[in-house]
C-alpha positions in Angstrom: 101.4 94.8 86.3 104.1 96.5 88.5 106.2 94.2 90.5 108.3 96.8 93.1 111.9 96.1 95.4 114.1 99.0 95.5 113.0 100.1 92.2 109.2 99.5 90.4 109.4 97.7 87.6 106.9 98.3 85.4 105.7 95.0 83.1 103.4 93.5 80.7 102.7 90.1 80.2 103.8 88.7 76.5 100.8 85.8 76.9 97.3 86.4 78.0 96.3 85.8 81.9 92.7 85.1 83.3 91.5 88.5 85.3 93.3 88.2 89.0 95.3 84.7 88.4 98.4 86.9 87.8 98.3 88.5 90.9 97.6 85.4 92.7 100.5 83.8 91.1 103.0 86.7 91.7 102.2 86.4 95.3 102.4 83.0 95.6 105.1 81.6 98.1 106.7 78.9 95.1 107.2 81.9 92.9 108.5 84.2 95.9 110.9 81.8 97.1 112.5 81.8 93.0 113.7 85.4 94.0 114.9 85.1 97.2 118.4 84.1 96.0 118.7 87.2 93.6 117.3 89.3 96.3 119.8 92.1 97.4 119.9 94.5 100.5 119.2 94.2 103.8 116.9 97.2 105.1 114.9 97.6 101.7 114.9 95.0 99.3 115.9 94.8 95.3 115.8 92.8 92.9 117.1 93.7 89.1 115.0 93.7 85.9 117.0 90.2 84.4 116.4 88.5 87.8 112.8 88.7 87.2 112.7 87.9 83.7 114.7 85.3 84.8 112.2 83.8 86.9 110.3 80.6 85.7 106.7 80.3 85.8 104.2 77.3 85.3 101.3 78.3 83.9 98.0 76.4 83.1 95.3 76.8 80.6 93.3 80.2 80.8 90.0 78.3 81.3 92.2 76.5 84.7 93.6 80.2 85.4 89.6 81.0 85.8 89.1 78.7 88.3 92.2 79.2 90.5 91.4 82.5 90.7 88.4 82.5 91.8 89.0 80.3 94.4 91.8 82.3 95.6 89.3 85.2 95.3 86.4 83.4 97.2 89.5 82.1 100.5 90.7 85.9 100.1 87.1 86.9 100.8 86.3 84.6 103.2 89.5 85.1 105.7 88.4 88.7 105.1 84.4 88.1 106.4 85.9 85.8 109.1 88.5 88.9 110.5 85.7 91.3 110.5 83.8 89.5 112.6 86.3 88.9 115.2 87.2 92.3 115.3 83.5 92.8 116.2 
């Protein structure tokens, strides 16, 4: 996983994560607005290495990962279906 501000910061995850619920999760407004406070800059963005290890994350069993994801994956593809066709 690479999480990017001013500098990418490459990562790997010390537990295991169901396909696609860590990308969901990283993206998610409740962990975005962790960061905001350690956030620094004002025309591009960055945030340290230690802020983001910092961060605090609540994280179910892999079988619930599963299922989160793929609803997140089925809404993603659905808004995506719906746009098309009003672009048509």
């Amino acid at each position: 996983m690479v999480y990017s501000g001013l500098h990418t910061i490459p990562f790997r995850p010390l537990r295991d994560y169901a396909p696609g619920y860590l990308g969901h999760y990283l993206n998610a407004p409740a962990f975005r607005r962790q960061l905001v406070p350690l956030m620094q800059g004002i025309k591009v963005i960055s945030i340290s290495r230690a802020a983001i290890s910092g961060a605090i994350m609540s994280v179910p069993p892999i079988d619930e990962q599963s299922k989160i994801a793929a609803l997140f994956s089925s809404m993603d593809d659905l808004i995506t279906l719906h746009q098309r066709k009003l672009e048509t």
